[in-house]
C-alpha distance (Angstrom), angle and dihedral (degrees) to the residues before:
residue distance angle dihedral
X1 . . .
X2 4.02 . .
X3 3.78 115.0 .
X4 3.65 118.2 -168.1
X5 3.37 111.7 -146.3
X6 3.74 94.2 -146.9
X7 3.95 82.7 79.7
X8 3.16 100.9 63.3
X9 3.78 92.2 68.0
X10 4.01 104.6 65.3
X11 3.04 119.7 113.8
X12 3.51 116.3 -164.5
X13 4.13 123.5 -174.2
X14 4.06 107.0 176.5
X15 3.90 120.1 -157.5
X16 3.56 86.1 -107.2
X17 3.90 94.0 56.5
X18 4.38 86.8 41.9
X19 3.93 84.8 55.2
X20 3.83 101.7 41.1
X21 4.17 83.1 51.6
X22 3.80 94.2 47.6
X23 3.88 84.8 58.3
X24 3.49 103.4 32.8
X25 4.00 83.6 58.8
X26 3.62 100.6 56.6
X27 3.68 95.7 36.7
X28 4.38 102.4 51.2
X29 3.91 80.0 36.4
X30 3.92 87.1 61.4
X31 3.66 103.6 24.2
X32 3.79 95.7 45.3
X33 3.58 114.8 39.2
X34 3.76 110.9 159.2
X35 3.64 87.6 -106.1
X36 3.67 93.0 66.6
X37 3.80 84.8 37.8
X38 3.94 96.4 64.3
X39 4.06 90.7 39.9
X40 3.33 91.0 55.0
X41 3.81 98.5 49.2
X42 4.04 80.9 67.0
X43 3.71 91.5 49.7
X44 3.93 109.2 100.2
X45 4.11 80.8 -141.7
X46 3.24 96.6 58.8
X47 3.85 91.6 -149.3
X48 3.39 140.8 59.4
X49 4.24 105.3 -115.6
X50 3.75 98.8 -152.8
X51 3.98 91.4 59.4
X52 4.12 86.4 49.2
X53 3.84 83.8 51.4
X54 3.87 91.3 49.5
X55 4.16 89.6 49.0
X56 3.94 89.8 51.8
X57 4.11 86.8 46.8
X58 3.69 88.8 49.3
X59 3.53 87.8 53.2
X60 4.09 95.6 -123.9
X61 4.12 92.3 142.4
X62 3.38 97.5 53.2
X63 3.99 99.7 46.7
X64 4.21 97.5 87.2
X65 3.56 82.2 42.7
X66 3.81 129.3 93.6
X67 3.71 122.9 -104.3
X68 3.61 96.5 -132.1
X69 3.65 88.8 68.2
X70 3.46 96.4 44.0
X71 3.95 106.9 -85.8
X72 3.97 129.3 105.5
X73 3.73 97.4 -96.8
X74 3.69 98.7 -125.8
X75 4.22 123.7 124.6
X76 3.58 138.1 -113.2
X77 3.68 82.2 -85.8
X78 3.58 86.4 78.1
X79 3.68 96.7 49.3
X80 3.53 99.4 48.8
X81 3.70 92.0 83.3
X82 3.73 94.4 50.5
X83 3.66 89.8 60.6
X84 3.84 94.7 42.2
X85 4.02 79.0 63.9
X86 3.57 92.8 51.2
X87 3.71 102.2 41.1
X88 4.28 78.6 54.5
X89 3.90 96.3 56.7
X90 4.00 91.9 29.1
X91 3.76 84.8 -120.3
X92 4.03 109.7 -165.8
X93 3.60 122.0 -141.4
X94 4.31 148.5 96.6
X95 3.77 90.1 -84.5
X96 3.56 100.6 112.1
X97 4.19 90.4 33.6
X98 3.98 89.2 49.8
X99 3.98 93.4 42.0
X100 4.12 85.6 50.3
X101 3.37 92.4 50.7
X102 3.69 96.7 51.6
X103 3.55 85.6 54.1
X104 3.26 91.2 58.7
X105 3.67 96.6 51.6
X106 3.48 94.7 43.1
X107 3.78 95.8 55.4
X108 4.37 98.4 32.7
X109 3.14 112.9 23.3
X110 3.93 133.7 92.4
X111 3.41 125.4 -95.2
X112 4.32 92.2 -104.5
X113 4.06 88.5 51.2
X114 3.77 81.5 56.0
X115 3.39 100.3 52.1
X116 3.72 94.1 38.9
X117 3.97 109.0 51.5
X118 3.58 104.9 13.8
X119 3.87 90.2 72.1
X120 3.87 86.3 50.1
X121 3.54 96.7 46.0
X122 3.68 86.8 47.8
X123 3.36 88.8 53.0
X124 4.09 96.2 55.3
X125 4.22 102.6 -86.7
X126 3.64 105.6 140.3
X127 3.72 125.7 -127.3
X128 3.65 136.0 167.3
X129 4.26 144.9 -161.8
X130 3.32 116.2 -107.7
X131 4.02 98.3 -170.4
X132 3.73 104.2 125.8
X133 3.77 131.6 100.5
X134 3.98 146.8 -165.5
X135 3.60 87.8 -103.8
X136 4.05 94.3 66.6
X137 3.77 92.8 -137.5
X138 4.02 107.3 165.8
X139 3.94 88.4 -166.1
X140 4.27 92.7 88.5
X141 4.30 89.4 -157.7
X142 3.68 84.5 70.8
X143 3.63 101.5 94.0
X144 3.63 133.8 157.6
X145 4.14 102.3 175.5
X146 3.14 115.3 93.4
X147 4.13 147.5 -136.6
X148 3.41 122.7 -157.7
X149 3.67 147.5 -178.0
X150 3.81 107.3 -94.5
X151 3.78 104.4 -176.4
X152 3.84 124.5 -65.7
X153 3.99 113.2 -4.3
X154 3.79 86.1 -21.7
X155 3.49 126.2 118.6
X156 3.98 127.1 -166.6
X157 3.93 119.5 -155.9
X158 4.03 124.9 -149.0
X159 4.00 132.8 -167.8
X160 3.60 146.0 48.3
X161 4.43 124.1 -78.5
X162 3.92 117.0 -154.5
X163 3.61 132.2 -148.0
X164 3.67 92.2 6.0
X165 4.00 103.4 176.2
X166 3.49 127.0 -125.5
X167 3.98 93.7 -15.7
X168 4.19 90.4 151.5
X169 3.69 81.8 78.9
X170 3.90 111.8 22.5
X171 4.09 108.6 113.9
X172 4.13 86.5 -161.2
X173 3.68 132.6 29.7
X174 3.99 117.0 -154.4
X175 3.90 94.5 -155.2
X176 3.80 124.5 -177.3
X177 3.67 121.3 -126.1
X178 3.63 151.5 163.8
X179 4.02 112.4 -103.4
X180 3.50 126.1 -176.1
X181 4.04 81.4 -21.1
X182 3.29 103.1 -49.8
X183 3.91 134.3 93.4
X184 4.05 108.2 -92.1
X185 3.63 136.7 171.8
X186 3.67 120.8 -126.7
X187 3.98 129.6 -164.8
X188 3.92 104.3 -136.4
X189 4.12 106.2 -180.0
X190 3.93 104.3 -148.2
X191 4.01 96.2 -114.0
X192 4.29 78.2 71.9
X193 3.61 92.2 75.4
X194 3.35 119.4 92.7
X195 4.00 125.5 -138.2
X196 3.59 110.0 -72.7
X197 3.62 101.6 28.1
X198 3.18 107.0 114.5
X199 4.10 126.2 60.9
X200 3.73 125.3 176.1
X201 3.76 117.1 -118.1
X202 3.79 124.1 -144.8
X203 3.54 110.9 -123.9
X204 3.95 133.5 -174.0
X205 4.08 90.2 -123.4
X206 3.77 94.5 70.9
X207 4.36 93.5 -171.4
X208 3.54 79.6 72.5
X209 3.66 146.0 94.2
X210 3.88 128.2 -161.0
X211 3.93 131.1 148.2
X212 4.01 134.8 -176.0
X213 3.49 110.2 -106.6
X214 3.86 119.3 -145.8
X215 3.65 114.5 -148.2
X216 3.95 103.7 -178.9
X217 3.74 105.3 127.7
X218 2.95 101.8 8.0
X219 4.20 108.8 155.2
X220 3.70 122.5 -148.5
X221 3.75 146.0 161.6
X222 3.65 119.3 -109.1
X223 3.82 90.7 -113.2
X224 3.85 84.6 70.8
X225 3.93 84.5 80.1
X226 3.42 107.4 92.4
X227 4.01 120.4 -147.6
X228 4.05 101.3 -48.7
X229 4.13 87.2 -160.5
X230 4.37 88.3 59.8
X231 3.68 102.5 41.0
X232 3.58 91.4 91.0
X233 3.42 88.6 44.8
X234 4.00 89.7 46.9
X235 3.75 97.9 46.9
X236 4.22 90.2 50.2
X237 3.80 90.6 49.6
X238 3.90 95.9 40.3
X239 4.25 84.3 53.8
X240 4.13 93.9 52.7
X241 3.90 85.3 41.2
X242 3.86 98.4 51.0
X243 3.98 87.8 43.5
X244 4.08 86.4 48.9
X245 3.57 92.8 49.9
X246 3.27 97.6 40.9
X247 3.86 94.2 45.8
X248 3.89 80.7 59.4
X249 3.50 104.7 55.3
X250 3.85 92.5 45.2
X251 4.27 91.4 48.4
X252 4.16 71.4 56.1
X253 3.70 99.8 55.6
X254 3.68 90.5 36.5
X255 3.97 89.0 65.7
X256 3.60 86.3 51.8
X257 3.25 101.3 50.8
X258 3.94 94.3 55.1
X259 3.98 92.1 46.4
X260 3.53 83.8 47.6
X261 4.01 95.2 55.5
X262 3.34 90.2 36.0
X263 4.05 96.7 58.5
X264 3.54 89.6 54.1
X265 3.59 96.2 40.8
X266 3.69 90.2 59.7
X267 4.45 99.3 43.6
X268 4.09 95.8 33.7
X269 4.13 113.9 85.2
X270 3.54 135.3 -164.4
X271 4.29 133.3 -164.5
X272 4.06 80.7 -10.8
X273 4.20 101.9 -48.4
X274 3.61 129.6 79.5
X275 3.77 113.5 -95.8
X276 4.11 91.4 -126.2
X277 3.75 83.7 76.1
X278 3.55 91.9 57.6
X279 4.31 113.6 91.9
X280 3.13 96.0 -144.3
X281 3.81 88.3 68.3
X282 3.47 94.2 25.6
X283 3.79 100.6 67.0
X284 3.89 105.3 43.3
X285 3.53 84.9 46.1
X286 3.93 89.5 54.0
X287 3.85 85.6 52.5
X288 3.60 91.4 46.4
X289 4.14 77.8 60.4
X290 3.43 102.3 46.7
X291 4.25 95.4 44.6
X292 3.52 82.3 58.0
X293 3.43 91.4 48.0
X294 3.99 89.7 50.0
X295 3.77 87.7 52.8
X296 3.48 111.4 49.1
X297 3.77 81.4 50.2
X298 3.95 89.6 63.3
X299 3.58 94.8 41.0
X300 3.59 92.5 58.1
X301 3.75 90.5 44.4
X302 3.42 91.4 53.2
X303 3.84 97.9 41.0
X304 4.28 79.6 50.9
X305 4.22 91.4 54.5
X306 3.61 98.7 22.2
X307 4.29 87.3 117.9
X308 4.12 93.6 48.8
X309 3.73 111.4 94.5
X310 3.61 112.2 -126.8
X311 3.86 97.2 7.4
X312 3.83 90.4 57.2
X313 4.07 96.3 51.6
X314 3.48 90.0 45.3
X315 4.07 101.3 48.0
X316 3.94 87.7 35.3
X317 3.98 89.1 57.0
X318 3.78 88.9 41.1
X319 4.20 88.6 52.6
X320 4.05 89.7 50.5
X321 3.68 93.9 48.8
X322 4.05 95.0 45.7
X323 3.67 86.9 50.7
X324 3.79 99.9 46.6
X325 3.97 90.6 57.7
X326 4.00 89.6 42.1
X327 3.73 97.5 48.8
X328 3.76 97.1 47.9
X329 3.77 97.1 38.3
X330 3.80 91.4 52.8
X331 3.86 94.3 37.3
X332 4.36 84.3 53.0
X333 3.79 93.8 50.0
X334 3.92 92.5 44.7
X335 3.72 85.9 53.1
X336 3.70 89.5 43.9
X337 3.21 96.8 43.8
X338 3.88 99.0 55.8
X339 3.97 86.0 62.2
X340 4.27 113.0 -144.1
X341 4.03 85.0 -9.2
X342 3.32 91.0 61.9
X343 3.58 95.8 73.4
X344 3.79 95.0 42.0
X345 3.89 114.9 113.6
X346 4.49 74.5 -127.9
X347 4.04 94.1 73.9
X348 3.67 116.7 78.6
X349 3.95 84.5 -145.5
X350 3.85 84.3 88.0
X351 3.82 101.0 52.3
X352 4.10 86.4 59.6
X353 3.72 98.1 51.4
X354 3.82 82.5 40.6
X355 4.05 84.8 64.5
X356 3.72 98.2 36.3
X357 3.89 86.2 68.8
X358 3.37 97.8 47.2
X359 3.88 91.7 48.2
X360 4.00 92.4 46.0
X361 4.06 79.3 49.4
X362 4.39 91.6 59.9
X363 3.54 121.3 76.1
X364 3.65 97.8 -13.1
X365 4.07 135.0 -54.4
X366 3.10 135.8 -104.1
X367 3.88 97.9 -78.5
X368 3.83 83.8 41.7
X369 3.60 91.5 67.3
X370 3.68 96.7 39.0
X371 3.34 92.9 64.4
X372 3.75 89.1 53.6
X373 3.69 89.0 46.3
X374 3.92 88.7 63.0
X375 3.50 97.0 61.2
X376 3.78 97.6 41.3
X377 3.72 92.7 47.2
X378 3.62 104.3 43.5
């Protein structure tokens, strides 16, 4: 396959993505002001419910989901800049877990799974992925728990999921297992699990929620199986779509971070002048800038190809990368920046290097993708 590299710089924003942004702005600006964002890190939900309840009203699950089963009909495209917002205000919630899981759905599952928790997801159910293991492998088809034949048209599943996000509300699971020896994806509704299954994890990104999931014993009709001949299919697409997402949410945080620096830069003085004026703040923080710059560039890109085989992989991979560097080099000069305060659990700086890590930690890095970049490219 011939990729021309001339591809891989469009940049494509719709009216429908310029719309979704204009209200994504104003409503994770007033929904999620870092007030709300610190008392909800002590919140053993996580989230606030009634601003889930407003994104299902405002019809943000359903929009990467078809209209036939009761979504908008639009792409991931589309939900890229809702997540941007998000990643901005360090909004907490199972959007990105419930939007993944749709995917999932949408591309693996059978035709009744479809019909039967798409509309609901649409609707504002939440769900989640449960793909990720003890090992840390970032390539999803390897898999180590395990589905098998229970009996007739039952099926019993067997091992342990990590970092499974927002599972203490997630009505399904789409887990990934190995089925008849090869990697499969199962659809586990949460009423499945038996007592004790579930065990919150303590992660460095404290705005969110993830537990390990324990699958031994766990009971399930055969229909659980989603399509055997997509899961291949599913797992590759659910990898570019966690990287897109995720790219998203850290172009996000990377905006905040430099308005962030850049507010203090401009009220905090030093010997008599304010230390913005100095250059050895001034340029980093102008690189801080322009790598944002750089990345939102590539996330849009990617959001614009994301559908095109080849092009899509390679400019989704590209937006993940961009963003890792950005996000962690503007989250370390914020901190920086801020002096002794900047390490205090008191500056905000903190909570966005906090997420960088656990972004660079999903899907792959930055070096991660680079070395898939090499391959694809030459």
């Amino acid at each position: 396959m011939t990729i021309d590299m001339r591809d891989l710089g469009r940049i494509g924003f719709t009216e429908d993505q310029a719309t979704l942004l204009d209200l994504a702005t104003d409503f994770c600006l007033r929904r999620s002001p870092i007030s709300t964002v610190r008392r909800l890190m002590e919140d053993e939900m996580g989230h606030d419910p009634a601003i889930w309840q407003e994104m299902g009203e405002l019809g943000w699950l359903g929009v990467a989901i078809p209209e036939a089963f009761g979504g908008s009909g639009l792409s991931l495209a589309e939900v890229v800049p809702l997540v941007e917002q998000m990643g901005r205000r360090l909004m907490a919630g199972p959007f990105v877990s419930t939007t993944l899981a749709a995917q999932a759905i949408l591309v693996a599952g059978t035709e009744d799974q479809r019909r039967t928790v798409l509309p609901r997801i649409a609707e504002g159910v939440p769900a989640s992925l449960a793909l990720a293991e003890a090992e840390g492998n970032w390539d999803l088809e390897a898999v180590t728990c395990l589905a098998k034949a229970a009996g007739p048209g039952r099926l019993t599943l067997s091992g342990t999921k990590v970092l499974v996000g927002d599972a203490h509300v997630a009505q399904w699971f789409v887990v990934s297992v190995l089925y008849e020896g090869h990697p499969a994806l199962v659809l586990v509704p949460a009423s499945a699990l038996p007592d004790g299954a579930m065990r919150r994890e303590g992660i460095i990104d404290e705005t969110r929620r993830a537990f390990r999931l324990c699958l031994d014993g766990v009971d399930l009709p055969d229909s659980a199986l989603m399509d055997p001949a997509l899961a291949q299919t599913g797992l590759r697409h659910l990898h570019l779509a966690g990287n897109l997402l995720g790219a998203a949410e850290m172009v996000g945080g990377t905006q905040a971070c430099v308005d962030y620096t850049i507010d203090y830069l401009k009220t905090r003085t030093q010997f008599g002048k304010l230390i913005g004026s100095y250059q050895a703040v001034k340029h980093p923080t102008v690189e801080a800038y322009v790598a944002y710059e750089q990345a939102r560039s590539h996330l849009y890109s990617a959001a614009h190809c994301f559908a095109e085989q080849g092009t899509g992989e390679i400019a989704t991979r590209m937006a993940k990368a961009q963003a890792d560097a950005a996000y962690s080099f503007a989250a370390d000069r914020a901190i920086q920046f801020h002096g002794g305060f900047g390490f205090t659990w008191d500056c905000d700086a903190q909570l966005y290097r906090r997420g960088a890590i656990w972004h660079a930690a999903q899907y792959g890095d930055g070096a991660y993708h680079k070395r898939k970049l090499v391959s694809l490219l030459f």
